[in-house]
C-alpha atoms as an extended CHARMM CRD file, in Angstrom:
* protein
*
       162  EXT
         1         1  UNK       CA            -25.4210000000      -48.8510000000      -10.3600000000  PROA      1               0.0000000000
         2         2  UNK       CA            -25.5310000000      -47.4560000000       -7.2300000000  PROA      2               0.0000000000
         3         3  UNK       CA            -23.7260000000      -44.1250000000       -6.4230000000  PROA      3               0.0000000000
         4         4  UNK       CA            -20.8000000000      -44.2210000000       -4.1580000000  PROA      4               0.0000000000
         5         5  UNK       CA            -21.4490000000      -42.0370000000       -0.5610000000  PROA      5               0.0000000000
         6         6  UNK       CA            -18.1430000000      -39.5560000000       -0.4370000000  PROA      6               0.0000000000
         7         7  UNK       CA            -18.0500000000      -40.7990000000        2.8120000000  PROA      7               0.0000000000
         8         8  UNK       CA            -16.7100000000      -44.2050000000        1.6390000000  PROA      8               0.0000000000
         9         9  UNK       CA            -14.3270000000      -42.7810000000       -1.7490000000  PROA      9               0.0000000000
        10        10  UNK       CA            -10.7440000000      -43.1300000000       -1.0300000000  PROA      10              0.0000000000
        11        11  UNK       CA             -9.2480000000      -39.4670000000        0.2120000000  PROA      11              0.0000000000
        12        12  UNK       CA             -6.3050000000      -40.1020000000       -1.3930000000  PROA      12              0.0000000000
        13        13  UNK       CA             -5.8800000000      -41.3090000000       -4.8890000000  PROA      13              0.0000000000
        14        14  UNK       CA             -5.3060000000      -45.5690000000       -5.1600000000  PROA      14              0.0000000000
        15        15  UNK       CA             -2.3340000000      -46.5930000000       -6.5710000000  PROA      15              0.0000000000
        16        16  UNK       CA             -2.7040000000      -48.0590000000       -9.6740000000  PROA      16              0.0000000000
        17        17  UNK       CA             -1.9930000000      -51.3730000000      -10.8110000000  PROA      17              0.0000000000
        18        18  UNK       CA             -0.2550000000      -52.5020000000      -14.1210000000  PROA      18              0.0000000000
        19        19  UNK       CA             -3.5330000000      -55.1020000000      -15.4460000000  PROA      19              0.0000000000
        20        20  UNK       CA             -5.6950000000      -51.5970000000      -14.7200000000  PROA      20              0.0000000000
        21        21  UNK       CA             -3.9330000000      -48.4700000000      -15.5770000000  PROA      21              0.0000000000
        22        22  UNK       CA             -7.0900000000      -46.5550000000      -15.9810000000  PROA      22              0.0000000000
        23        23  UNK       CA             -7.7750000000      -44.5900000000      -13.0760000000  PROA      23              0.0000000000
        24        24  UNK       CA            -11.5770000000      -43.2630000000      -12.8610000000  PROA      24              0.0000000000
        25        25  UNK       CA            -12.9240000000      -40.1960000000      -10.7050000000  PROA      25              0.0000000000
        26        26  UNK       CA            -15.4440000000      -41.3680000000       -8.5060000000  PROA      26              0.0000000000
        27        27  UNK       CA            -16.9610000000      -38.3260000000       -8.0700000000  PROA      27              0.0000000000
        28        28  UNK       CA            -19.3550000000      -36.0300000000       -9.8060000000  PROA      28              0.0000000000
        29        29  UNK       CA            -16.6880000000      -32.9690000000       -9.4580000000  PROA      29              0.0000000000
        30        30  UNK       CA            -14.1470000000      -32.3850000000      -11.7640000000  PROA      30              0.0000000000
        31        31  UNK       CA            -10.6010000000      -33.8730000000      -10.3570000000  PROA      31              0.0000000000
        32        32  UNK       CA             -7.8890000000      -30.8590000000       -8.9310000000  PROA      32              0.0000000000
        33        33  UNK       CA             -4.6480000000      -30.1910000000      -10.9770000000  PROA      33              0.0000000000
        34        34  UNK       CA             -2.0270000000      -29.4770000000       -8.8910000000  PROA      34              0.0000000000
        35        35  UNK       CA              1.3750000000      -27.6180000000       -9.8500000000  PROA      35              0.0000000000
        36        36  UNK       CA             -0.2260000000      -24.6380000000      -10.9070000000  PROA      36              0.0000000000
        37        37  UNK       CA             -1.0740000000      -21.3910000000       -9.2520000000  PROA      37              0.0000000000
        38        38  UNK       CA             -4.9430000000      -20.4940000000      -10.5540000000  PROA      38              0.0000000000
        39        39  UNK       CA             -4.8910000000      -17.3570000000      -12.3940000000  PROA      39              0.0000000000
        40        40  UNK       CA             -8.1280000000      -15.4210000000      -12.6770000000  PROA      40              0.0000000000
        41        41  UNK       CA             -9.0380000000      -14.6350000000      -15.9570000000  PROA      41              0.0000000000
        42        42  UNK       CA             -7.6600000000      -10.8420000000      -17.3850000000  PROA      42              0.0000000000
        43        43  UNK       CA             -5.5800000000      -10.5960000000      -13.5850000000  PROA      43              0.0000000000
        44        44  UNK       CA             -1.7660000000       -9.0600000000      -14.1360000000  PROA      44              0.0000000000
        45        45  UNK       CA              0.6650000000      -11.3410000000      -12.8110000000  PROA      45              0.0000000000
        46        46  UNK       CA              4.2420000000      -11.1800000000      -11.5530000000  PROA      46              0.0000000000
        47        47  UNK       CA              6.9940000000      -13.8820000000      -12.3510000000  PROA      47              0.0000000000
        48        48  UNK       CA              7.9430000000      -15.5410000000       -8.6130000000  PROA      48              0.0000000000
        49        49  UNK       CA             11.0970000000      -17.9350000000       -8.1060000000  PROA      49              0.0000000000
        50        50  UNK       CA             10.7060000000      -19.9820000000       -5.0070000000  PROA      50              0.0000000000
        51        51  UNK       CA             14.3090000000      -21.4920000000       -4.5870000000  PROA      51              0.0000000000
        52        52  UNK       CA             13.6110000000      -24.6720000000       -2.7550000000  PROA      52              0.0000000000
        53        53  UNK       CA             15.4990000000      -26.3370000000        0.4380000000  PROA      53              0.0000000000
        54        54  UNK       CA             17.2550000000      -29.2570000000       -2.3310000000  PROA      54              0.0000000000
        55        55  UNK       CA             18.2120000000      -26.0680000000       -4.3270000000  PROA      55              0.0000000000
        56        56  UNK       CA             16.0750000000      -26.5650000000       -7.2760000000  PROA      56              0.0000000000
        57        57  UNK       CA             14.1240000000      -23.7350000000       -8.3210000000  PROA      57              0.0000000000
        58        58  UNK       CA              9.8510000000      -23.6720000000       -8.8610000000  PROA      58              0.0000000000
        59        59  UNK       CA              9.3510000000      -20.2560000000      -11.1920000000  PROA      59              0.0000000000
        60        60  UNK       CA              5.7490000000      -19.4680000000      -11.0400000000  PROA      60              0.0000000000
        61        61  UNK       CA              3.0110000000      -16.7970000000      -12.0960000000  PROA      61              0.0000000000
        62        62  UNK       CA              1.5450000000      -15.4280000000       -9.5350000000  PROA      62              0.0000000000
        63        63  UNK       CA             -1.5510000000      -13.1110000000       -9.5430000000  PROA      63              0.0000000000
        64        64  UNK       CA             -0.9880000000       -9.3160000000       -8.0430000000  PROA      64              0.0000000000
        65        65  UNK       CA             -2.7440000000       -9.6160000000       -4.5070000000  PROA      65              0.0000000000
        66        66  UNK       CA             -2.1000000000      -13.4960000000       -4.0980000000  PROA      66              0.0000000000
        67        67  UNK       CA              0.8260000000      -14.2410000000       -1.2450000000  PROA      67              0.0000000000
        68        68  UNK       CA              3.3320000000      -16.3960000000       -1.3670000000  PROA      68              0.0000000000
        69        69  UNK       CA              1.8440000000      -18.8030000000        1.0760000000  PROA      69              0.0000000000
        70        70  UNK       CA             -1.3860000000      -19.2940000000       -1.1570000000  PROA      70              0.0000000000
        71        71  UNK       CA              0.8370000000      -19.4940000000       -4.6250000000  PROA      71              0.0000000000
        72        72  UNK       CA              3.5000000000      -21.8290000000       -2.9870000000  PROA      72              0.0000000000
        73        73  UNK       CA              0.1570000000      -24.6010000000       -1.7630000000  PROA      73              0.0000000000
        74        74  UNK       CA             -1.5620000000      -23.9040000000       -5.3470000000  PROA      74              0.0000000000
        75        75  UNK       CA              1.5440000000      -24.7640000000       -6.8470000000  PROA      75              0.0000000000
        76        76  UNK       CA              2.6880000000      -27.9310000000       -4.4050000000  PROA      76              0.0000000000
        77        77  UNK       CA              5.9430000000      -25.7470000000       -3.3890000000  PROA      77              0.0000000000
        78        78  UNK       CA              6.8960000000      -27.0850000000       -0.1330000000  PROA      78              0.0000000000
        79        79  UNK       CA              6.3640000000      -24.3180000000        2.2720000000  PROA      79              0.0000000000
        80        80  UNK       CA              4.3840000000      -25.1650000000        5.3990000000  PROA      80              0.0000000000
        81        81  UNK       CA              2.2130000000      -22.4820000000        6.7700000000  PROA      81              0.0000000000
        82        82  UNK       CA              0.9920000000      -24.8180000000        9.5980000000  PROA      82              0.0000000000
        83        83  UNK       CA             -0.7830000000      -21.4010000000       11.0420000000  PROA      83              0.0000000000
        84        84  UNK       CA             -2.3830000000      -21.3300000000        7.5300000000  PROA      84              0.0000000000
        85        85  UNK       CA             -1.5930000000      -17.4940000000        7.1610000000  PROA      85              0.0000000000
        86        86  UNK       CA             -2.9040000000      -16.1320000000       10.3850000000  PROA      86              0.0000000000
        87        87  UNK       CA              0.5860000000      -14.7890000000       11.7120000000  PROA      87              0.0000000000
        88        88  UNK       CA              0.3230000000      -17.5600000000       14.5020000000  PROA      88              0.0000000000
        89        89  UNK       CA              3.4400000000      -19.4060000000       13.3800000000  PROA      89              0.0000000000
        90        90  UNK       CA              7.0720000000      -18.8540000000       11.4060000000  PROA      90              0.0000000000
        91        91  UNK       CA              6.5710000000      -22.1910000000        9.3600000000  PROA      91              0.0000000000
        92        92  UNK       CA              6.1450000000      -19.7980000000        6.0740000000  PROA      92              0.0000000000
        93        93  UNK       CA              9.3300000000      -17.8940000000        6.5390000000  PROA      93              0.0000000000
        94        94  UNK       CA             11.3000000000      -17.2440000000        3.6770000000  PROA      94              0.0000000000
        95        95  UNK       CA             14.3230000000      -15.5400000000        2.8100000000  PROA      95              0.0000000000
        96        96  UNK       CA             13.8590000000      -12.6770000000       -0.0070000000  PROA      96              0.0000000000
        97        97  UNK       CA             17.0630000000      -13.0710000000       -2.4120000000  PROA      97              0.0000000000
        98        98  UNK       CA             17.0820000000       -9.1470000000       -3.7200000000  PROA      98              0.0000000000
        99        99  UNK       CA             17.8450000000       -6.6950000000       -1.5840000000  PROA      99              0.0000000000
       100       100  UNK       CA             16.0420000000       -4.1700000000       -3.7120000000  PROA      100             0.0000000000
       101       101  UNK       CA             13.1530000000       -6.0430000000       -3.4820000000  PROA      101             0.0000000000
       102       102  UNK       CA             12.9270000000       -6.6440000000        0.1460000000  PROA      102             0.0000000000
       103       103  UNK       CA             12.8400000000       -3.1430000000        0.6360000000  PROA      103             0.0000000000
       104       104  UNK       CA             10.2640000000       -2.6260000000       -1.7340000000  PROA      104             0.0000000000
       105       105  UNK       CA              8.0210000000       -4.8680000000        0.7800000000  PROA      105             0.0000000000
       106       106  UNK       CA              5.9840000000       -3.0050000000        3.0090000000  PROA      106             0.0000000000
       107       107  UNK       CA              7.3130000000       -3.3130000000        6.7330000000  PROA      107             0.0000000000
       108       108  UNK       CA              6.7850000000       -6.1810000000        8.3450000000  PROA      108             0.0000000000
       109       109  UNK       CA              4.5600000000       -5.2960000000       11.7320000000  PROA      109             0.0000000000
       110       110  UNK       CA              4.5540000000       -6.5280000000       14.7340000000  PROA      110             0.0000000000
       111       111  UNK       CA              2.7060000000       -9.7580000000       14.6840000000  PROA      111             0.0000000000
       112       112  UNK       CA              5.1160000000      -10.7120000000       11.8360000000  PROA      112             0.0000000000
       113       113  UNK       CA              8.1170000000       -9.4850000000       13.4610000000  PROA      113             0.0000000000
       114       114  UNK       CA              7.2270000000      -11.7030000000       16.7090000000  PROA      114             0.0000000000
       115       115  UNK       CA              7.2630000000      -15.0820000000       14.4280000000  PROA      115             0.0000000000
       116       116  UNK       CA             10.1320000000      -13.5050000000       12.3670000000  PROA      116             0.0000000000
       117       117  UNK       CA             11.7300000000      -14.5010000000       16.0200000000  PROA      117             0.0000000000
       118       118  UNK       CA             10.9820000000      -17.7560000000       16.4100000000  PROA      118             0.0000000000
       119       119  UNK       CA             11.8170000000      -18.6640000000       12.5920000000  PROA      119             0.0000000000
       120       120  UNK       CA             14.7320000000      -20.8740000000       11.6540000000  PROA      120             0.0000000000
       121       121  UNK       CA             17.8970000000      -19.4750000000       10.2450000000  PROA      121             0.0000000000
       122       122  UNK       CA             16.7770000000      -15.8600000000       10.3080000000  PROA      122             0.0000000000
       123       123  UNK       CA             18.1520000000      -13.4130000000        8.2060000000  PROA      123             0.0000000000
       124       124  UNK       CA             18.1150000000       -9.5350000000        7.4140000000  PROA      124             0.0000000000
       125       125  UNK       CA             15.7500000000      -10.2560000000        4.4680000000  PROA      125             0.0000000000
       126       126  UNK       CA             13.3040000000      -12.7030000000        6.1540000000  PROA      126             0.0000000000
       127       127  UNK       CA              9.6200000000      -12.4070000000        5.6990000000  PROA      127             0.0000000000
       128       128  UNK       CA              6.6850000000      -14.7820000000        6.2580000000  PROA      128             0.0000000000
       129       129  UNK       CA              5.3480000000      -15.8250000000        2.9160000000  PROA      129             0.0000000000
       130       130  UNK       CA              1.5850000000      -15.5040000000        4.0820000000  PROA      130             0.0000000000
       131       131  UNK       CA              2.4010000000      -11.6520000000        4.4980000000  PROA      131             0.0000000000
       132       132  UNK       CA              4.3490000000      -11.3150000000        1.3180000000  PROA      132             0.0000000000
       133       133  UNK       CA              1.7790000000      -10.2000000000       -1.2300000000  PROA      133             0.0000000000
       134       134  UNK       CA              2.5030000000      -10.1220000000       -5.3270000000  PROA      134             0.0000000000
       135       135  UNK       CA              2.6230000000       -6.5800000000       -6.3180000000  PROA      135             0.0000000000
       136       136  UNK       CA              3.7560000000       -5.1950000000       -9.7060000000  PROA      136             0.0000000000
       137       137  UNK       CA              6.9930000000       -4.1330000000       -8.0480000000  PROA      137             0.0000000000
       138       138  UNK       CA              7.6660000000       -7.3640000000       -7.2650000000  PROA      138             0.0000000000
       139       139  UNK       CA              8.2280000000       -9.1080000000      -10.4630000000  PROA      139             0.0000000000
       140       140  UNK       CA             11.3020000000      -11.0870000000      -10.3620000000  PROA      140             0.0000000000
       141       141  UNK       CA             11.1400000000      -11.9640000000       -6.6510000000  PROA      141             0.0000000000
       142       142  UNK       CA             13.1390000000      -14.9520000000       -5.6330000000  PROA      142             0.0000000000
       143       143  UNK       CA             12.3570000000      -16.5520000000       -2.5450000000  PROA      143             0.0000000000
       144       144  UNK       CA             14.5850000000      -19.4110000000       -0.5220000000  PROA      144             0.0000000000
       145       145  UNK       CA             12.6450000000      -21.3800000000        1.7080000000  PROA      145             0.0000000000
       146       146  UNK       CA             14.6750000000      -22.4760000000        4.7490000000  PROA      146             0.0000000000
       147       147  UNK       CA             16.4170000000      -25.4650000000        5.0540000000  PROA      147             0.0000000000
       148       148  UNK       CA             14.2780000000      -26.4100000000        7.8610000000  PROA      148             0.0000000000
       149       149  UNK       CA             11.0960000000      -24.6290000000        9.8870000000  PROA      149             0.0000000000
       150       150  UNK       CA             10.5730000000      -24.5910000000       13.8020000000  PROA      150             0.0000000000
       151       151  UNK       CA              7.3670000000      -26.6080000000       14.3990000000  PROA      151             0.0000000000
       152       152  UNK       CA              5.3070000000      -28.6590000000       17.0090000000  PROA      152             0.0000000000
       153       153  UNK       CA              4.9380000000      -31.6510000000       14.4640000000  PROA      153             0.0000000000
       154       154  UNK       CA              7.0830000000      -34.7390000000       14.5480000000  PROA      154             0.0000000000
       155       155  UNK       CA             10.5230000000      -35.2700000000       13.0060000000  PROA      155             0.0000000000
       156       156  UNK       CA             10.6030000000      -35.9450000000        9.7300000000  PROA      156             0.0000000000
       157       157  UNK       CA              7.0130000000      -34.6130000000        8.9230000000  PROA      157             0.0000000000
       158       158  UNK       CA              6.5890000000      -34.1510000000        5.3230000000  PROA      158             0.0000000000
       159       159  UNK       CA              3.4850000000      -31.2160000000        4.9920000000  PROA      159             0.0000000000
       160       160  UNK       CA              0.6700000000      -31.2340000000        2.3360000000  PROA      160             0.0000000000
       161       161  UNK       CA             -0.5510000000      -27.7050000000        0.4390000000  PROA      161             0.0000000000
       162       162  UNK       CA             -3.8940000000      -27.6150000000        1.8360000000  PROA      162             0.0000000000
């Protein structure tokens, strides 16, 4: 049997169908788990809390020196980053629930402070998540995400983690 070209696999996974509930990988990679930040092996970690726009909560482990951005697509949290963490855009913005820990952040500079602007329901503790690094002083952190983000897409555009 022939091998199939990637260029002709599906890109997203095909539903399945009761008479064949046996999905198979078509490829020669191993298939991606999603839900789960990756953790290199002997890293520290810090426990995250990403309170999301329904209200339900996503606790995580995060690595020290992973942001929240890359945790929150690892981990299929909801949070945009349409500028994919280049401080181009405020779709990442979050609101940090401790005070105390806000102001254990490093400042924000000015790049961040200009999207900080343009970002939805601003608050005194907003941050962009892409600039928000895990740090051992951190542990704990709870971040909201915004009930909505200020974008170029379409309404009603649902994002996918990268």
């Amino acid at each position: 049997m022939a091998a199939v070209p990637s260029s002709l696999r599906p890109r997203y996974p095909l539903p399945t169908h009761p008479s064949h509930p046996i999905r198979r990988h078509l490829g020669a990679t191993p298939v991606s788990r999603h839900g789960k930040v990756k953790i290199p092996e002997g890293a520290e970690t810090v426990d995250v809390v990403f309170i999301n726009r329904d209200g339900t909560e996503t606790p995580l482990t995060v690595p020290v020196g992973m942001n929240l951005l890359e945790a929150a697509h690892q981990a299929d949290v909801e949070l945009e980053g349409a500028c994919e963490g280049s401080v181009a855009c405020s779709t990442c913005h979050v609101i940090i629930e401790q005070k105390a820990l806000f102001d254990a952040l490093p400042e924000a500079d000015e790049d961040e402070e200009d999207m900080l602007d343009l970002a939805y329901g601003l608050t005194g503790t907003s941050r962009l998540g892409c600039q928000v690094v895990a740090a051992k002083e951190l542990d704990g952190l709870r971040a909201r995400i915004p009930s909505a983000t200020r974008n170029m897409a379409v309404d009603g555009f649902v994002p996918k983690p990268h």
